[in-house]
C-alpha positions in Angstrom: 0.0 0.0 0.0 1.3 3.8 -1.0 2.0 6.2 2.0 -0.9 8.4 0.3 -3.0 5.9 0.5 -2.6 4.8 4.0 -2.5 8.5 5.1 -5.7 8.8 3.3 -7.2 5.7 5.5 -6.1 7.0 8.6 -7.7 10.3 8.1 -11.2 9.2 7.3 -11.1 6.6 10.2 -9.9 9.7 12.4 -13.0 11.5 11.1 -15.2 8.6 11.6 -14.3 8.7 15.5 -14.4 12.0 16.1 -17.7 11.7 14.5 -19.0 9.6 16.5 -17.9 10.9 19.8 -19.1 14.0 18.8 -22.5 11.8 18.6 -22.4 10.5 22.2 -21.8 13.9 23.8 -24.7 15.1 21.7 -27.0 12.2 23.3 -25.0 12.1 26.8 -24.9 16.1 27.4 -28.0 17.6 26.0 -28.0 20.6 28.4 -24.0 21.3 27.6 -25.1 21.0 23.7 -28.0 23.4 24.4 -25.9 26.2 26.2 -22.6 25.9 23.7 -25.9 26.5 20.5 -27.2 29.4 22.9 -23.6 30.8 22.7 -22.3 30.1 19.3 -26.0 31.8 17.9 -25.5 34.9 20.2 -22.2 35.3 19.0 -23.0 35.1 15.5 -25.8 37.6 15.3 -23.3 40.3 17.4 -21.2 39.5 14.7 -23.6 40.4 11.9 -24.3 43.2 14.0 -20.5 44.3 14.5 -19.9 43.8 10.9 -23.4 45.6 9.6 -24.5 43.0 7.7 -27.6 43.1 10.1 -29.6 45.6 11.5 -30.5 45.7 15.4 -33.5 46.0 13.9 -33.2 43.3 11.9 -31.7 41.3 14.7 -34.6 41.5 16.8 -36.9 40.8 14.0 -35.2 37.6 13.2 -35.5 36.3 17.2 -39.1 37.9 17.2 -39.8 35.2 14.5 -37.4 32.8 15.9 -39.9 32.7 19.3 -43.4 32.9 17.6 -41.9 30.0 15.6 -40.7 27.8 18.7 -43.8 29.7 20.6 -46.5 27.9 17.7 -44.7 24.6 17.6 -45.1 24.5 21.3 -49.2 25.3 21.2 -49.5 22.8 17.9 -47.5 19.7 20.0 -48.1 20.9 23.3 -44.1 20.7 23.5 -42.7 21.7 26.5 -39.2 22.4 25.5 -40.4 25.0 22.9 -42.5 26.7 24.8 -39.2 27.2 27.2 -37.2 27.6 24.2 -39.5 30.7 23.0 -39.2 32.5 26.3 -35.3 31.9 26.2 -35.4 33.4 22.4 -37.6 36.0 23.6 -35.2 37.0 26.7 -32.6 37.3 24.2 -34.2 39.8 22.0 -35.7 41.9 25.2 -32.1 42.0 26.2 -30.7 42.7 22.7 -33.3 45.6 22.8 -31.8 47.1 26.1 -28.2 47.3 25.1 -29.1 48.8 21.8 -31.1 51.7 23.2 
């Protein structure tokens, strides 16, 4: 077997168990995965603010929608979790608001 090709197997079977242990912690850590989404989305839309490619109007419009989204999918399946997730999504925007005034 070529070195290329070996390196080439190694890498994908690297992959493959990074891929997977990335799977358990999804299934094993649900409120870890939930706070580092939380995080990453909050730092993305104060980066689209920073860099003007959004609004603060615009910001707040998209988690407006983003909770009356989670907020209907919570009355439709009597879901729980969205219902929490809407307030959370709606905190954020309230708070957005505040720093922006």
């Amino acid at each position: 077997m070529s070195g290329q090709l070996k390196t080439t197997m190694a890498k994908k079977k690297s992959r493959a168990r990074r891929s997977g242990d990335l799977l358990k912690l999804l299934a094993t850590r649900p409120r870890a995965v939930a706070l580092a989404a939380l995080h990453v989305s909050e730092s993305v839309l104060l980066e689209l603010e920073a860099s003007e490619l959004l609004s603060p109007a615009e910001i707040r419009g998209l988690l407006k929608d983003a909770s009356q989204t989670l907020r209907n999918a919570a009355d439709q399946a009597d879901n729980r979790s969205c219902l929490v997730a809407s307030e959370i999504v709606e905190s954020m925007r309230e708070n957005f608001k505040r720093s922006k005034s």
